[in-house]
Each structure stands twice: as C-alpha cells, then as structure tokens.
N, C-alpha and C positions, 0 to 999 in steps of 0.2 A: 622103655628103652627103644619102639621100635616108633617112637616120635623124634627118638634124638638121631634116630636111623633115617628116619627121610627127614632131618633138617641137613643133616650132613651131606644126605642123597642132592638135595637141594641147591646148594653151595656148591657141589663138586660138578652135577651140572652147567651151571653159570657157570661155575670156570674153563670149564670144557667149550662152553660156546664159543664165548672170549677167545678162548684158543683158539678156534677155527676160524676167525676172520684173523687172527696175527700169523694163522700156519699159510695163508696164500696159498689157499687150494694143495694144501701138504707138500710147499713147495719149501720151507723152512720147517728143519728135524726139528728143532725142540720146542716148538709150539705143536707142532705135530703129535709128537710124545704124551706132550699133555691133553691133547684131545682125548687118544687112546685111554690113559691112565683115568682122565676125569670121565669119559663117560663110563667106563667099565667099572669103576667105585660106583657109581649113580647109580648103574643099574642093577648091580648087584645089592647097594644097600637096599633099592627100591622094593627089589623081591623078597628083603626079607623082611619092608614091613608090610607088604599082603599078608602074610601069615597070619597077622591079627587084628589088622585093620580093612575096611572095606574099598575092594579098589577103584569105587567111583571116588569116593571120597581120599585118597591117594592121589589119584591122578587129578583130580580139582584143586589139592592141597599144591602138589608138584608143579602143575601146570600154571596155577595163580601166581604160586609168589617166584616160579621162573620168569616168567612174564615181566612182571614188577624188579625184580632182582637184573635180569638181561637189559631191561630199558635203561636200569641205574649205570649200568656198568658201561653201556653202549653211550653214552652220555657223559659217563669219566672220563674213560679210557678214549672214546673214538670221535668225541665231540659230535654225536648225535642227535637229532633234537628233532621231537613230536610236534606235531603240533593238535591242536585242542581238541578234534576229535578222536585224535590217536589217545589223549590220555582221560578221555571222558572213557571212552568204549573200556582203558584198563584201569581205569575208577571200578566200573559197572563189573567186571573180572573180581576184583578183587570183594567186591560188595556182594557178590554172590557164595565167595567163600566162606568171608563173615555171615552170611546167612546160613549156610549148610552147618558151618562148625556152632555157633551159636544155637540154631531152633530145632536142627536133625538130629532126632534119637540112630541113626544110622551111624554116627560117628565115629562111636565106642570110646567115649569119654570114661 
C-alpha cells in the first residue's frame, strides 16, 4: 500500500506544480487552490510511506519520476521544450533510480 501511497504522492505533486505556473504567483484562486490541495495530499501521502520504506530511497523514487512526470507536463501543457542535455542529465536521473530499485537491497522490496 504504501507504494500506491507515493505513486499517488507522485501525481498530486506534478499536479500541484502545474498549478503553480497557471496560479501566476497566486494571483488566480483556483489554480491557487490546487497548489494548496496538491501539495498537502503529497506531502502527507509522502509521510506515510516513510513508515516503511527508506527515505533516501523515497525521495530518489519522488524526485526521479517528478522530474520526468513535470518535464512531460511542462511540454503538454506549456509547450516547453529541453534541449539534449537537459534530457540526457534526466536520462541519467532516471537511470539511477532504475539502478537503486533494481540492485539495492535497501529498497524493501
């Protein structure tokens, strides 16, 4: 459960960021709103999977596919666009979480 707790943490996240570039510096309530709403789900989910997972590995998991998950979105939504060493560097992000979750007994698989 407390995997589907930080995907959700995950997701509500990203959406919370999203929010913040459409709240104009919290100058529109209802992007606003959902800043508040998304990040206080996030972070609450977030604490309750420390309980049983370990929190480097949390926050490697949170911060990798935020990363990857924000660029997507910022790229939908706001017509953003990397260029090749912005998405080698979050290659190399992401490649390193696939290494921790893969080879690390730390996981708690």
């Amino acid at each position: 459960m407390n995997w589907l707790f930080l995907a959700i943490a995950i997701v509500a996240e990203v959406i919370a960021t999203s929010a913040l570039k459409a709240s104009e510096g919290f100058a529109r309530p209802w992007p606003s709103a959902v800043v508040v709403v998304g990040y206080g789900l996030a972070f609450y989910l977030l604490s309750q999977t420390l309980r049983t997972i370990p929190m480097g590995v949390v926050y490697a998991i949170w911060s990798g596919a935020g990363i990857v998950l924000i660029t997507l979105a910022g790229y939908v939504l706001y017509r953003q666009r990397l260029d090749t060493p912005a998405l080698v560097g979050i290659g190399l992000i992401v490649a390193g979480v696939v290494v921790m979750q893969v080879f690390s007994k730390t996981t708690g698989h």
